[in-house]
C-alpha positions in Angstrom: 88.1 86.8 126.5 89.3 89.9 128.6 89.3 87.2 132.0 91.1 84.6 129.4 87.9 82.5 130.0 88.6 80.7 127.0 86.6 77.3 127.2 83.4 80.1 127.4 84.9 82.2 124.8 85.1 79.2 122.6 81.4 77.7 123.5 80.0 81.3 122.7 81.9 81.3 119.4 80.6 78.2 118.4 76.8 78.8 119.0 77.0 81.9 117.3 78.8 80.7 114.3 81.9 82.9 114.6 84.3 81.1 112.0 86.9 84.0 112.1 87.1 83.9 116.1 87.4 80.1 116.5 90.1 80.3 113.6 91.7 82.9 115.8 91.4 81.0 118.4 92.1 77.6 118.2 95.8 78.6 116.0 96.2 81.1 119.2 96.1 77.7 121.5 97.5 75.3 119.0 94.2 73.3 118.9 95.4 71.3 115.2 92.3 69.2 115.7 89.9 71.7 116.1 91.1 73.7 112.9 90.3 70.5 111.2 86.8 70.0 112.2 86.2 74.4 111.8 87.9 73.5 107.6 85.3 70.7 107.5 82.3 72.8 109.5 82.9 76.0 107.0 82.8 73.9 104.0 79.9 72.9 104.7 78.9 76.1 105.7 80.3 77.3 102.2 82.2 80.0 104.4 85.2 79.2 101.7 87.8 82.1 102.9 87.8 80.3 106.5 87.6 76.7 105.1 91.0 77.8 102.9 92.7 79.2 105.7 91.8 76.4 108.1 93.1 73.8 105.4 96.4 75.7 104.4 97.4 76.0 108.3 97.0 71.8 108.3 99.3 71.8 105.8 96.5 70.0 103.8 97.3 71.2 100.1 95.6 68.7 98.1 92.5 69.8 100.2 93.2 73.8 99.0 93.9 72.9 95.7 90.0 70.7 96.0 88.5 73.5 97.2 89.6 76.3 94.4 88.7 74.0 92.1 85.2 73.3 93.6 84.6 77.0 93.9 85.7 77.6 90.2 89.2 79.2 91.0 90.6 77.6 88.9 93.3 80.5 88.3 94.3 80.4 92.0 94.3 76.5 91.7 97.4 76.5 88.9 98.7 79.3 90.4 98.8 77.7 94.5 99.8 74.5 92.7 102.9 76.0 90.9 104.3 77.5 94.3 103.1 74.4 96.7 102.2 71.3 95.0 104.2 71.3 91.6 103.0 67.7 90.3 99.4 69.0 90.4 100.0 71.9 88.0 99.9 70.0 84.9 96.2 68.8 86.3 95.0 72.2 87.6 96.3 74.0 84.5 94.6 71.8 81.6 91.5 72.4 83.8 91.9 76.5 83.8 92.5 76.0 79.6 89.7 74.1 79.4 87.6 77.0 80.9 89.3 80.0 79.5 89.3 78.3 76.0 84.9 79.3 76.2 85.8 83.0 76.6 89.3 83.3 75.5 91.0 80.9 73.4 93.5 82.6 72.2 94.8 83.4 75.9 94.3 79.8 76.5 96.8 78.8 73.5 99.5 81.0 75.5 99.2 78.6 78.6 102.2 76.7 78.9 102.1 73.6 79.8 105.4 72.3 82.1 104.4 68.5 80.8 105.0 69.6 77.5 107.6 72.5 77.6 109.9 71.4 80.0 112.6 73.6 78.4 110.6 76.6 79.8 110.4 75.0 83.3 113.5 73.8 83.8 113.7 73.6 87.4 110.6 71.4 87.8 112.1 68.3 89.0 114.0 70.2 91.3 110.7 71.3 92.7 108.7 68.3 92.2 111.5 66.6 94.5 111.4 69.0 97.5 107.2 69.1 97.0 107.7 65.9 98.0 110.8 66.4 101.1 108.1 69.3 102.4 105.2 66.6 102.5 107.1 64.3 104.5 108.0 66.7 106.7 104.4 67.9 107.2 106.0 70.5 109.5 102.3 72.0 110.3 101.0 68.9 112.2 104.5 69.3 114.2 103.4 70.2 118.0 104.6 73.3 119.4 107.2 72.2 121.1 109.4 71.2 118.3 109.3 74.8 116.7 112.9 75.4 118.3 114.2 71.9 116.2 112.5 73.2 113.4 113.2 76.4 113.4 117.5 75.0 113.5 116.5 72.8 110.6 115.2 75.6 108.4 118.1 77.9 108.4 120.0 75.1 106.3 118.6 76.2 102.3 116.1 73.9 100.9 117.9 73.2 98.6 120.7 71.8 100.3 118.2 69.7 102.5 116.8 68.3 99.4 120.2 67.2 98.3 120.9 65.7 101.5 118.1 63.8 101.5 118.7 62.0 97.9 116.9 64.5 95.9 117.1 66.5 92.9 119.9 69.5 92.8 118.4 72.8 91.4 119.7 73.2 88.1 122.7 75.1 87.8 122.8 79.0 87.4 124.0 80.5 83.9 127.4 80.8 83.0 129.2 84.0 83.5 129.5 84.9 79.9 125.9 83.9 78.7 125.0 86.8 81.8 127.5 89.3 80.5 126.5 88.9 76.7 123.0 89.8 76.9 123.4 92.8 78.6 125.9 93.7 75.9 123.8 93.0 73.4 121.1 94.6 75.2 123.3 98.0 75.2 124.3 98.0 71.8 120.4 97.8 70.8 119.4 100.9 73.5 122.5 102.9 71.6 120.2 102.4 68.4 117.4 103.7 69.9 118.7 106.4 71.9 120.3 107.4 68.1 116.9 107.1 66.7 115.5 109.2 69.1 118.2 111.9 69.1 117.2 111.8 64.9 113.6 112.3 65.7 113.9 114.9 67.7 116.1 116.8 65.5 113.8 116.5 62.5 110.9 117.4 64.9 112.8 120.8 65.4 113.2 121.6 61.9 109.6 121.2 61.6 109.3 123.4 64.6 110.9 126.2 62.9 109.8 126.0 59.6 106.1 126.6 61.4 106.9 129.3 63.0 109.0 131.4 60.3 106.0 133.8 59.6 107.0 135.6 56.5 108.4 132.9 54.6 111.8 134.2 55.1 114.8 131.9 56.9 115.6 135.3 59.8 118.9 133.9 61.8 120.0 137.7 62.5 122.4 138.0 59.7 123.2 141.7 57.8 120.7 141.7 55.2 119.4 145.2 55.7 117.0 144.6 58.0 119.2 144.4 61.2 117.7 141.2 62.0 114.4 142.0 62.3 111.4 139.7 61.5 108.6 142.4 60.1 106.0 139.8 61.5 107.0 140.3 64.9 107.3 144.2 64.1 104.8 146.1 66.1 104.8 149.9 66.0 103.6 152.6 68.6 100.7 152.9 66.3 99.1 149.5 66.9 99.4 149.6 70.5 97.8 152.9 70.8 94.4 151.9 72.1 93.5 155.5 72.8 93.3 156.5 69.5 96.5 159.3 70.2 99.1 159.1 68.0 
């Protein structure tokens, strides 16, 4: 490596198995067809961390979302799916209930499904449309020297591509007023609280000095003869006189 032999670097990699330096090197060089046969060698090999990597640098999602599932992450799965393949979440997430439903049901029950409450996932078809813009793109099995073109193209907002392209809009944002009433709302209801915490604290204090009113007396320093003085806090010379002296 430190002459930049890198057909021997490479050979020596591959007889002594090193997934993690072939990765490194064949997306160093650009080599997309060796990345797919290292995804298809560490499979095999059940060396899943490479295999994953080696797939999601393809641009193969189907193939990431196949191999979380095989290996039981079925979490990840629903979770990868939301953020890069939005049509398979439906499938990966009745999968994950299925399996949390034998430890956990009720956490299962609280698994929304977007098939079913598409009020709660409103921009879904949004995302569903430029899923599939982004797969048509395939923009990782674009050679190098397009990254320039690409690079142009990408500082245009998705969803604006998207829209250009015949596809959903993102759904619109919330009206002004519908913003500015909750947090109104939201005020009104931290006044109560802060009130309710002001009252506690009050009554808390009371308490406080209730306990600590010795004699039984209430002692706020007024003239009542005894200049103020609280006899349970009275200490004369006499009881400090450890020598025994008056």
């Amino acid at each position: 490596m430190r002459q930049s032999n890198f057909e021997l670097a490479e050979e020596c990699m591959e007889h002594a198995n090193d997934y993690s330096g072939l990765l490194l090197l064949y997306t160093s060089a650009g080599k997309y067809d060796k990345i797919g046969t290292l995804a298809d060698t560490t499979q095999t090999e059940e060396k899943t961390n490479i295999a994953f990597m080696a797939l999601l640098l393809q641009g193969k999602i189907d193939d990431c979302i196949g191999l979380l599932i095989k290996t039981n992450r079925l979490a990840e799965a629903t979770l990868f799916a939301r953020s890069y393949a939005p049509s398979r979440v439906a499938d990966t997430l009745a999968l994950w209930k299925e399996d949390l439903a034998k430890t956990n049901p009720k956490a299962a029950g609280r698994l929304a499904n977007p098939a079913e409450y598409d009020n709660m996932f409103s921009e879904m078809e949004f995302t569903k449309g430029a899923e599939q813009f982004l797969r048509a793109q395939n923009a990782s099995a674009k050679p190098a020297n397009q990254y320039a073109e690409l690079y142009e193209a990408r500082k245009t907002p998705l969803a604006e591509r998207v829209s250009s392209a015949g596809g959903v809009a993102p759904p619109a944002e919330p009206e002004d007023d519908a913003m500015d009433a909750e947090p109104e709302a939201a005020g009104e209801d931290a006044a109560a609280d802060d009130a309710a915490e002001d009252a506690a604290e009050d009554a808390a204090e009371d308490d406080l000095d209730a306990d600590l009113d010795l004699d039984g007396d209430e002692d706020d320093g007024g003239d009542d003869g005894g200049g103020g003085d609280d006899d349970d806090l009275d200490l004369e010379d006499d009881d400090l006189d450890l020598e025994g002296d008056d």
